[in-house]
N, C-alpha and C positions, 0 to 999 in steps of 0.2 A: 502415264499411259501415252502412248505412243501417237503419234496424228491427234489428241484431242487440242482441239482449236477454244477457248472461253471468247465469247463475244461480248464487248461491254455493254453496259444497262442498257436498257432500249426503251424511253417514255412509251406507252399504247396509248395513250388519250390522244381527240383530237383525230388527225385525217390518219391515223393508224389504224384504230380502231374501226374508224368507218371503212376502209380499205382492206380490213382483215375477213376473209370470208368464213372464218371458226368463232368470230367474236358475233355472240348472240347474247350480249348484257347492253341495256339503254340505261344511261343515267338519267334520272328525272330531278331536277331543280323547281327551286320558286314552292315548290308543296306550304301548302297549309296546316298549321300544328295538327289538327282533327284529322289528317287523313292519313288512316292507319294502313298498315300490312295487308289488311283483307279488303280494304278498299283498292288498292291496289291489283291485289288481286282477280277481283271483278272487272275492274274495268280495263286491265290490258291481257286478260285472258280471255276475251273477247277477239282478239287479233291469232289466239292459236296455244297451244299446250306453254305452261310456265315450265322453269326446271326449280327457280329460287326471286325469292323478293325480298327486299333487304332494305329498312327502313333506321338506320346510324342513330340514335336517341341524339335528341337535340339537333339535328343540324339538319333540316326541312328540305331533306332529299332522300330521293331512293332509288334502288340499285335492280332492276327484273329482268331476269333471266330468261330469255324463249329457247323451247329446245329446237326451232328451227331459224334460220338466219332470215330466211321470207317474210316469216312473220312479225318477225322484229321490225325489219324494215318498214312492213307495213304500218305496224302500232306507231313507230317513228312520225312517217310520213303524214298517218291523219290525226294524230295526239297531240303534236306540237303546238304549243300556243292555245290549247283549250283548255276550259273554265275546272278545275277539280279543286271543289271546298273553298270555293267561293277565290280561290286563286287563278291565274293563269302560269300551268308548268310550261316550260322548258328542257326541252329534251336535247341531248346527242349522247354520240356512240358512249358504252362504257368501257373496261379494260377485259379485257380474256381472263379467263381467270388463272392466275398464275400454275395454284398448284395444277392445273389440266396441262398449263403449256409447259411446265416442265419434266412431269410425268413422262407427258409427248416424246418429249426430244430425248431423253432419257431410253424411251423402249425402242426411239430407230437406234441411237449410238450404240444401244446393245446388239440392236439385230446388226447391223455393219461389224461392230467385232465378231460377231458370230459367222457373219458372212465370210470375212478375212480372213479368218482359221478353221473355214471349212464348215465348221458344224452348224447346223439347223435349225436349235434350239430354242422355243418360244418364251423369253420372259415376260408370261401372263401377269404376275404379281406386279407388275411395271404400268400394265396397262388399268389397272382398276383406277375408279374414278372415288 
């Protein structure tokens, strides 16, 4: 393909993540074995609609999804460092989720060839989530 540029890996953890304004996933560390999915659920759905909650079997951490970046931020800013299951977590940003940010990139490089050769053409199937 003509003009296609690959760009190398690119770490999102860390101040990418907090910098990315489409990354709406916080990692939580430090958790307590007890504190399940739906604990989770409760207490940072409290800060605004979830999309996903994701608790790794064994490794006392977890992954929640907001489906606005506001709210995220917010959960962030007053979650960190408080007591859940007899623990104190530890929050920062988590990573975008890949298949979304490729998807992404994916439906403009189609619309730009589309662009390029004139035609208009939406590849919807591109953009599903």
């Amino acid at each position: 393909m003509r003009g296609l540029i690959l760009a190398p890996y690119q770490n999102t953890q860390g101040s990418r993540g907090e910098n990315d304004p489409n990354n709406t996933t916080i990692f939580v560390g430090g958790l307590d074995p007890s504190v399940t999915d739906d604990i989770l659920k409760t207490v940072f759905g409290q800060y605004g609609e979830l999309v996903h909650v994701k608790l790794p079997v064994g490794k006392r951490c977890g992954f929640v999804q907001f489906a606005k970046r506001t709210c995220a931020e917010q959960a962030l800013s007053v979650l960190n460092g408080t007591q859940l299951g007899g623990q104190s977590i530890r929050q920062s940003w988590g990573r975008s989720s890949f298949k979304q940010t490729v998807l992404e990139n994916l439906f403009v490089l189609f619309q730009s060839f589309g662009a390029e050769s004139g035609t208009t053409r939406r590849h919807s199937y591109l953009a599903r989530k």
